[in-house]
N, C-alpha and C positions, 0 to 999 in steps of 0.2 A: 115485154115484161122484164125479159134478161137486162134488155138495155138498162132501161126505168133503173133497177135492182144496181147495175155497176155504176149507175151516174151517183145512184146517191151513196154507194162505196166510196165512189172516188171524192164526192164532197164532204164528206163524213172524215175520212184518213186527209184531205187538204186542211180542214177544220181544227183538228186533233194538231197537226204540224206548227199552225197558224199561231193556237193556243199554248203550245208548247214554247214558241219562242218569243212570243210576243207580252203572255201572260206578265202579271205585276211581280218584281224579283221583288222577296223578305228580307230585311235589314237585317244585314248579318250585326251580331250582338255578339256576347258572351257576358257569363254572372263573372263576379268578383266582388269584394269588400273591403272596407279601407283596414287598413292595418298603420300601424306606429311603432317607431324606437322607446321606448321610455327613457328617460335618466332616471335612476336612483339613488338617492341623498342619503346617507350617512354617515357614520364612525367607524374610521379605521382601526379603533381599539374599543374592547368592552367598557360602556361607561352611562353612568345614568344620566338621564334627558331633564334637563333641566328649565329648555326654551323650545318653543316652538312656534315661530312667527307667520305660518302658513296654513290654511287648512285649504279641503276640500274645494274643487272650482275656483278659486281665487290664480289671480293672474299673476307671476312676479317675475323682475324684472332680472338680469345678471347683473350678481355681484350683488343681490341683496340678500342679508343674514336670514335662513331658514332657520338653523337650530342651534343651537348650543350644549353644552356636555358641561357634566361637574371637571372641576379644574382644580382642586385645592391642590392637591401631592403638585402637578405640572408648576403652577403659579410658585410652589415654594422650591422646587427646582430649580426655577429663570431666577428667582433670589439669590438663592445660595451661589448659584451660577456668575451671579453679580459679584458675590463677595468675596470670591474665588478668583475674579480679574481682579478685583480693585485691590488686593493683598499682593497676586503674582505683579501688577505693575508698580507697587508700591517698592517691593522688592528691585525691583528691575532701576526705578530710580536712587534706590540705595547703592546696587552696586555700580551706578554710571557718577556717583557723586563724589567726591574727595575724600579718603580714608579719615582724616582727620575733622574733626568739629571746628565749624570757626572761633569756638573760646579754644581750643588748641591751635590753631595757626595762630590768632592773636598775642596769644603765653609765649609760640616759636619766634615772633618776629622781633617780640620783646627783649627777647634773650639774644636775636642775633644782633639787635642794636647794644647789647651791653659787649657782644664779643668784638664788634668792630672797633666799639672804643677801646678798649683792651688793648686790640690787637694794635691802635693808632697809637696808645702809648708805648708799647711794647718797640713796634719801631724808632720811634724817636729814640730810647733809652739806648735801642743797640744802634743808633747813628751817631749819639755823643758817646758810647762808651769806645768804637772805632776810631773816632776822632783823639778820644785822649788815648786812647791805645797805639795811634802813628804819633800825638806827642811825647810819648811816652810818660803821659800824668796819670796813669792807668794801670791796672794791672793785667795779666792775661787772665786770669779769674775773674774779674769782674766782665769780661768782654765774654768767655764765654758764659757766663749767666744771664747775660744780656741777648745771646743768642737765642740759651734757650728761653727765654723769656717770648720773646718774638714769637719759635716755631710752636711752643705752646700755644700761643694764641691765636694764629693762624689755624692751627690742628680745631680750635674748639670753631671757630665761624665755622669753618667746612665744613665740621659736623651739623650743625645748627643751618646752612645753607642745604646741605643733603635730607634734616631733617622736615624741613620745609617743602622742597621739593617731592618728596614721597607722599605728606601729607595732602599734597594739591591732587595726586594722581587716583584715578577711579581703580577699582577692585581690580582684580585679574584679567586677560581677556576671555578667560574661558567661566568664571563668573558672570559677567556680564550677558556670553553667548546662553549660558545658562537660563539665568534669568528672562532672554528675550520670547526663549526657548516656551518657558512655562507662559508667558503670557500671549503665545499666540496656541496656545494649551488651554488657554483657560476663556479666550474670545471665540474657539470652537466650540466648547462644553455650553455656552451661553446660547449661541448660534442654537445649535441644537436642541437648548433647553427651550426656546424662545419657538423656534419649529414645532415642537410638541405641542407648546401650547395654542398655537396657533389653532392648530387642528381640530380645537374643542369648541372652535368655532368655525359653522358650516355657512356657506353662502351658497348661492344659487348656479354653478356653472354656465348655466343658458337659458334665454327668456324663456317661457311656458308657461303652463296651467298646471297645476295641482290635480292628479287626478284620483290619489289616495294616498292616504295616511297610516302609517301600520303602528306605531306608536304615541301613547302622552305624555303629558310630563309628570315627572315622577319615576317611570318605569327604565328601568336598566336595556341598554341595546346591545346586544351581543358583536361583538366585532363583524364586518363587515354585512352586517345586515341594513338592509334600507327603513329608512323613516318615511320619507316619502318619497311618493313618483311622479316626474315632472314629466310635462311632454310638450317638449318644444315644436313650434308649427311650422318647420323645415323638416323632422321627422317623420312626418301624416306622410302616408304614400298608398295608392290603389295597387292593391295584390291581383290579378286575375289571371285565367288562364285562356292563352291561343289555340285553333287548333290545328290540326295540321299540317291542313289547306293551305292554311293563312300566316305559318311558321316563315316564306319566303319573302311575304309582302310586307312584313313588320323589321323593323331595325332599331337600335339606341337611338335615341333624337328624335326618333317621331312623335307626332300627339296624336294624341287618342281625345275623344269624348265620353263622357261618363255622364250620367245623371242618377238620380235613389229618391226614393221615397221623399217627399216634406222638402227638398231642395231642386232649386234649379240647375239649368246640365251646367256642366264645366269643362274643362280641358285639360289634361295632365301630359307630360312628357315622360316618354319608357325610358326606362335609365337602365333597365336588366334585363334580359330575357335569356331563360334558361340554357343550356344547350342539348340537356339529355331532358329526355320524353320523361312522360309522369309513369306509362304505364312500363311491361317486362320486354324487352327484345322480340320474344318471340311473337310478338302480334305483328310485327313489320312484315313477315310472309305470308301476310291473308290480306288483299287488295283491301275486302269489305271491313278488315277488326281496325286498319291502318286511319281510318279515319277517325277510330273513338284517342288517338294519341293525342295529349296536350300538353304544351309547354309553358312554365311558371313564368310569369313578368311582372314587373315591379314598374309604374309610371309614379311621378312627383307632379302632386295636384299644382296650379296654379294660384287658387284660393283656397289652401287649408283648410283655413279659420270656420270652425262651425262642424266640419265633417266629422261626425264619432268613431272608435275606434267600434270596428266591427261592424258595423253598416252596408246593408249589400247594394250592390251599386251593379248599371248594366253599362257594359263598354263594347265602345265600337268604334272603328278606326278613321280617324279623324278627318273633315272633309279636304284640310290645306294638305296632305298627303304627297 
């Protein structure tokens, strides 16, 4: 009977062993939910909402106008901004231009053709008065008024040559430097005005969906508040946690598989995993509490498109591993 009694010990404790090692192992999992970046769209300055080309689920693409802002004060800035070069260069070619009018050069040239004749007669009178002055048909009085007849006239072209000359020449050079000065003064002020207004018209940074809207039109936006939220489908990424165990066997680069409710599984790549634990230090000195530690990781789905924000999803470590 003893026997009987240890056989079936002994096959009862081989059975128990058998089943222990043999038994079907549980898919290891873990929960997690998709999470997202948003972008946020709006106005760098207080101003009311005048457009809004977007709403709710709608798809848009970069670089397409979401919103626009009141712009009156900015628009008459980049004007005035305008008139404000077109004056400084205006100036700028004044002082690069001839101090004189051409009905003043024209009046100078006039006058220096009457001093050159002048002065051609003036010569001749003092060549024949020399001449009768070595024949002695002359008198010295007459030779020197014939002299000064000559350097008078001479004295007036000069003048009328010099007067000419000045009128051809531009302003000062530090006029000119001046003036260059204000016109790259006043293509700043424009730049700048022209910037501002820019602003009051928003575009789309990166392709996305619309996922809310916090303002209409009409309604004033407070500086740096968002209008709407976009969320581009490179943002979508599965949040979950490791645990452990399983802290050694996971790395950046790996994939994972994921599946959730209403969708088929997918595959995502870890791009992050944490490096400190979720829970306090002090559990790490209990063999048994060491196992409730997990570590945050962050995978980037392969097929976004469709996943909702918030959505719980089950992960488990990928079969190409």
């Amino acid at each position: 009977m003893k026997r009987i009694l240890a056989i079936l010990v002994l096959i009862a404790v081989v059975s128990a062993i058998g089943w222990y090692y043999l038994r079907p192992q549980p898919e290891s999992s873990w929960l997690g939910w998709i999470e997202a970046d948003m972008v946020y769209v709006g106005s760098s300055s207080t101003a009311r909402l005048t457009g809004r080309f977007a709403d709710e689920g709608d798809a848009v693409s970069a670089g397409k106008v979401l919103l626009t802002f009141e712009s009156d004060a900015e628009a008459a800035a980049v004007q005035a901004a305008h008139a404000n070069l077109a004056k400084s260069e205006a100036a700028l070619d004044l002082a690069r231009a001839p101090q004189d009018r051409p009905e003043q050069l024209k009046a100078l040239n006039a006058s220096r053709e009457e001093a050159e004749a002048a002065l051609a007669y003036a010569d001749k009178s003092l060549s024949r008065a020399k001449e009768l002055y070595r024949q002695q048909s002359g008198t010295k009085a007459n030779l020197d008024n014939a002299i000064s007849s000559y350097a008078q006239a001479k004295a007036a072209l000069d003048k009328i040559n010099a007067q000419i000359a000045l009128g051809r020449r531009p302003q000062r050079d530090q006029q000119i430097t001046q003036a260059e000065q204000a016109v790259a003064a006043a293509s700043a002020d424009l730049a700048s005005a022209e910037a501002v207004l820019a602003l009051k018209t928003v575009a789309a940074p990166q392709s996305g969906l619309v996922q809310e809207t916090y303002y209409r039109v009409g309604e004033v936006v407070p500086a740096g508040r968002p209008v709407i939220a976009l969320l581009p489908p490179e943002n979508v990424r599965v949040e979950f946690f490791i645990p452990e165990q399983e802290r050694a066997s996971l790395h950046v680069g790996d994939t994972i598989d994921f599946n959730c409710d209403g969708c088929s599984a997918q595959t995502a790549q870890i791009s992050f995993i944490a490096q400190e634990a979720e829970y306090t230090p002090p559990e790490i000195f209990s063999r048994e509490e060491r196992s409730k530690m997990v570590y945050r990781a962050r995978a980037v789905p392969q097929s976004p498109e469709g996943l909702a924000v918030g959505l719980p999803v089950n992960v488990s470590a990928g079969s190409a591993r």
